[in-house]
N, C-alpha and C positions, 0 to 999 in steps of 0.2 A: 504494500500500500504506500504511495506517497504521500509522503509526511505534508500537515495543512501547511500554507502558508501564513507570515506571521501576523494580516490582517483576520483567517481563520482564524487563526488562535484567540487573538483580542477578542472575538465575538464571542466563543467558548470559554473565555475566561468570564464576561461581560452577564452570558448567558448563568452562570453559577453563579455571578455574585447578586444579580436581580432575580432572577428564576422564571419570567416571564418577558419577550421583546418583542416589537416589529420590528421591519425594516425602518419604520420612519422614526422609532426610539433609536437604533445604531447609528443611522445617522444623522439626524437633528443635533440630539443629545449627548449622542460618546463618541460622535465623529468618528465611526471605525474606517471610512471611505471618504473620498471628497465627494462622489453623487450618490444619486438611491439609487439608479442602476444598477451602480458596481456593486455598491451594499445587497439589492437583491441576488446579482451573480453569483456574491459570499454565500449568503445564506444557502443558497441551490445548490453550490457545489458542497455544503457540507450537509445539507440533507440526502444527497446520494452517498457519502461516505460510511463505510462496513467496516469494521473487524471482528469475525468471526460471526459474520451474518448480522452483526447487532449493531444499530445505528449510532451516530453521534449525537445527532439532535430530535427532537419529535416537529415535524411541523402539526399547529393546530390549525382544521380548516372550517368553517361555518358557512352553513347552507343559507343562500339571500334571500332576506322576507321583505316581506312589504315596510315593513317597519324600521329593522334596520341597514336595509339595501345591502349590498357588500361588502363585510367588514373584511381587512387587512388581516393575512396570516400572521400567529402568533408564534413565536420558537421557545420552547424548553431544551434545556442540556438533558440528553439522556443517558442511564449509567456506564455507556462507555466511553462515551464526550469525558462524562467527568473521570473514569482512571486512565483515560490519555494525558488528563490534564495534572492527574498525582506522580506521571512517569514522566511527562516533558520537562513539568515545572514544579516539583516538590518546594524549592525554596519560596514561590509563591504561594503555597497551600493556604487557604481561610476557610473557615466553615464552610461545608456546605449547605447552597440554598438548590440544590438540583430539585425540581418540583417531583416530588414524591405522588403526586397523583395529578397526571398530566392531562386536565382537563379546563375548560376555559368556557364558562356559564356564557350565552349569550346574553343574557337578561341584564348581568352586570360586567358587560364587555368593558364600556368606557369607564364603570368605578373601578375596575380592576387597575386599568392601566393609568389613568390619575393617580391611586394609590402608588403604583412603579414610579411612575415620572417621578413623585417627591421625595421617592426612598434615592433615585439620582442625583436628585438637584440638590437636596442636602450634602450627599456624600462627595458635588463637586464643591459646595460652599466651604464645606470642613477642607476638602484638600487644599484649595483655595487658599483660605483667610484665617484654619486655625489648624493646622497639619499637626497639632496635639493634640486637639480632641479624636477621638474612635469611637466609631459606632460599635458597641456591644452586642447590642440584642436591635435588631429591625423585624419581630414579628408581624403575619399579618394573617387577617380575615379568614384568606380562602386558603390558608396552608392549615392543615389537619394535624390534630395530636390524637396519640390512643393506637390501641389493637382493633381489626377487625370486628363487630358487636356480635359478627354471627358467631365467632370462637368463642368454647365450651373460656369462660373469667373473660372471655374480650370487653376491654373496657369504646363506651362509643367514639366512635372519631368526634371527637370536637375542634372548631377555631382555636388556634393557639393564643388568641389573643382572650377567649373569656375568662371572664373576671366575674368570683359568684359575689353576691351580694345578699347580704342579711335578707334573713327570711327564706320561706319556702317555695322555692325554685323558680328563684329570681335571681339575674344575670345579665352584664352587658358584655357586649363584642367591639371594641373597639377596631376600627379599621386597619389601623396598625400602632404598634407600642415601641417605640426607640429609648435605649439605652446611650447618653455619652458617657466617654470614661476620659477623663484628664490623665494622660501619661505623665505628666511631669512629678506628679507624687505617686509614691511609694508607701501604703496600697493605693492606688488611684482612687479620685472619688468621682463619682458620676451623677448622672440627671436622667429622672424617666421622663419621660413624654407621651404623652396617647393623644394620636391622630386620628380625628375624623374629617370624613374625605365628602361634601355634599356635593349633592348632585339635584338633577333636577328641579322643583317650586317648591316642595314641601315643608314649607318653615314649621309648621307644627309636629312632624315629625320630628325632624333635625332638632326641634327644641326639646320634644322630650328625650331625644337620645342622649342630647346632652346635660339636661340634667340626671342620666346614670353615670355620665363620665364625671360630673361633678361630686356624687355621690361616691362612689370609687375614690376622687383623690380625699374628700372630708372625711370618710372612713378606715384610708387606709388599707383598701385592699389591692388594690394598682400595687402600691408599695410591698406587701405582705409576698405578693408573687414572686415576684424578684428581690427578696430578703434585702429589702432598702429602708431604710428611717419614715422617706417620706420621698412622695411623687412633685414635681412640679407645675408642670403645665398642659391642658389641654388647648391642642393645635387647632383649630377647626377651618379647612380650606374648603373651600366652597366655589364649584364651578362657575358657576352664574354671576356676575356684580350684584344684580338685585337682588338675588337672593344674603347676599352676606351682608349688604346694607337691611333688610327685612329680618336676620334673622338677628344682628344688632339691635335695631331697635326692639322686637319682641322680648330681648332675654331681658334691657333694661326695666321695658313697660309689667311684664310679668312676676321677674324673681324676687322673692323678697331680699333674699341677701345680695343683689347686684352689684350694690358698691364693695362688698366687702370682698365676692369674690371674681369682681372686674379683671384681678389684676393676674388670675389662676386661669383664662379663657380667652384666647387670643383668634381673631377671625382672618383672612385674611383669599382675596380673590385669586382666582389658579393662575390668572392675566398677568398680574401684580407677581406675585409669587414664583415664576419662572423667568422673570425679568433679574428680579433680586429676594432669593428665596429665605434672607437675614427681617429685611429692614421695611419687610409691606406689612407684617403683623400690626397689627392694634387692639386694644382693648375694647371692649363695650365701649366703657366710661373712657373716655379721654380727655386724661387729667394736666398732661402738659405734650405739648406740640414739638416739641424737642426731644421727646426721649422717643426711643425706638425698641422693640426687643433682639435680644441678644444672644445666640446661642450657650456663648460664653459664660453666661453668668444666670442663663434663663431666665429672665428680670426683662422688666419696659424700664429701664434707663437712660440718662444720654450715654450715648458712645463716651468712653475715656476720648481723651486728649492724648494722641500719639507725641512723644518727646522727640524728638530727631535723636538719633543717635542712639536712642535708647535702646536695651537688650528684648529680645521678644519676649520675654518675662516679665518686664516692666511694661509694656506698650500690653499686653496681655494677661492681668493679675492669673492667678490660678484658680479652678473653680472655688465656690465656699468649699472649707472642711468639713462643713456635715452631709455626710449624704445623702444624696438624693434620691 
């Protein structure tokens, strides 16, 4: 077999570290080609690639309805993409996110792949602007935890993101839960975050969703899952403009505790948010026009004050020492 080229590779590295792509996520997003041509060429030729009959990639393909016309094939890395990729390049080994059940919901085609885009766009932010921060844990929605249900103790496949909550069999599913972790100490401390990803009009929905994501960080079970002190912020990116301006002013007009936990609920448009996926967040309540939120610090503050000359230590405090 001829070994891929090092543009395949990139994609099958690409492909395991998000778990799900188009052609137009490789190359908008992770530039693996300069056109979508070539980038579909990639993908083709690594969808015909065998060894020992067993493929490198899955394509996912979806049959066109009235509804949503023809959607763009999907790629997963499948298990021998990914031990090509433990024997090429061991020194780059990271978790794997090979999609373990390589299936792709029509219904929620485009929350699927909004959820992707932002697990990118953060992880080009972090390379970016704070190449100390790491993502730990980027769980999501549609990746399953658990045994088979039909095996004789099989526990059910669940969302690796639910989270039970007080009471009886009551639970939220978070679209996805990210983990930072500060390298520069020793044990590093980190920050969770649960993102919810809207779509559609349904501000009434999306508002009681999130008051279980609020419920989650005031109770501490966000936290509890991932053996942390305590959670800091729910993300909420919302596809629509008007919907995140509508779902704004609802949480105001509605929650009773709005102002106090204004500053734990961040909204911010997918428009805005792929432009500069740091500095579009804002709170409900907006208290000063100056501050922004920060990955760094998880906080709506102003930006520090870069010193010229200063060390990235200084120009970058280090996250709080208490964990997040």
């Amino acid at each position: 077999m001829e070994h891929p080229s090092e543009a395949e590779i990139q994609i099958l590295h690409a492909l395991n570290r998000y778990g799900y792509l188009t052609n137009d996520i490789l190359h908008r997003m992770l530039r693996i080609s300069p056109s979508l041509r070539w980038t579909q060429q990639l993908t083709h030729q690594l969808s015909q690639r065998r060894t020992n009959k067993a493929e490198f990639i899955t394509t996912l393909k979806f049959p066109p309805s009235s509804r949503t016309g023809k959607l763009p094939y999907v790629y997963c890395l499948a298990p021998a993409g990914k031990r090509f990729l433990e024997r090429d390049s061991p020194e780059e080994s990271e978790p794997s996110l090979v999609a373990r059940y390589p299936s792709f919901g029509v219904r929620d085609y485009e929350h699927r792949l909004l959820t992707i885009k932002a697990h990118i766009a953060l992880s080009q932010l972090l390379e970016q602007r704070y190449p100390f921060l790491e993502i730990r844990h980027w769980d999501r929605y549609f990746v399953k935890t658990g045994r088979n249900r039909h095996r004789n103790g099989g526990k059910p496949l669940w969302a690796e993101t639910r989270l039970e909550l007080p009471g009886e069999n009551r639970f939220c599913i978070p679209d996805a839960i990210c983990e930072l972790i500060d390298t520069r100490q020793s044990p590093p401390p980190s920050m969770l975050f649960a993102w919810e990803i809207a779509c559609g009009a349904d501000t009434k929905r999306n508002l009681y969703q999130l008051s279980r994501h609020l419920e989650c960080l005031t109770t501490k079970v966000l936290a509890a899952k991932y053996r942390r002190h305590q959670a800091h912020t729910i993300l909420l990116l919302c596809q629509e403009r008007p919907l995140c301006s509508a779902i704004r002013r609802r949480f105001v007009e509605c929650s009773p505790k709005a102002s106090r936990l204004s500053s734990r609920v961040l909204l911010a448009c997918a428009e805005d948010f792929f432009v500069d996926p740091e500095t579009c967040w804002q709170a409900p309540i907006i208290r000063n026009q100056d501050a922004h939120f920060s990955f760094l610090t998880g906080k709506v503050t102003p930006f520090p004050t870069q010193v010229r000359g200063a060390s990235s230590a200084e120009k970058n405090p280090p996250l709080n020492s208490q964990e997040g």
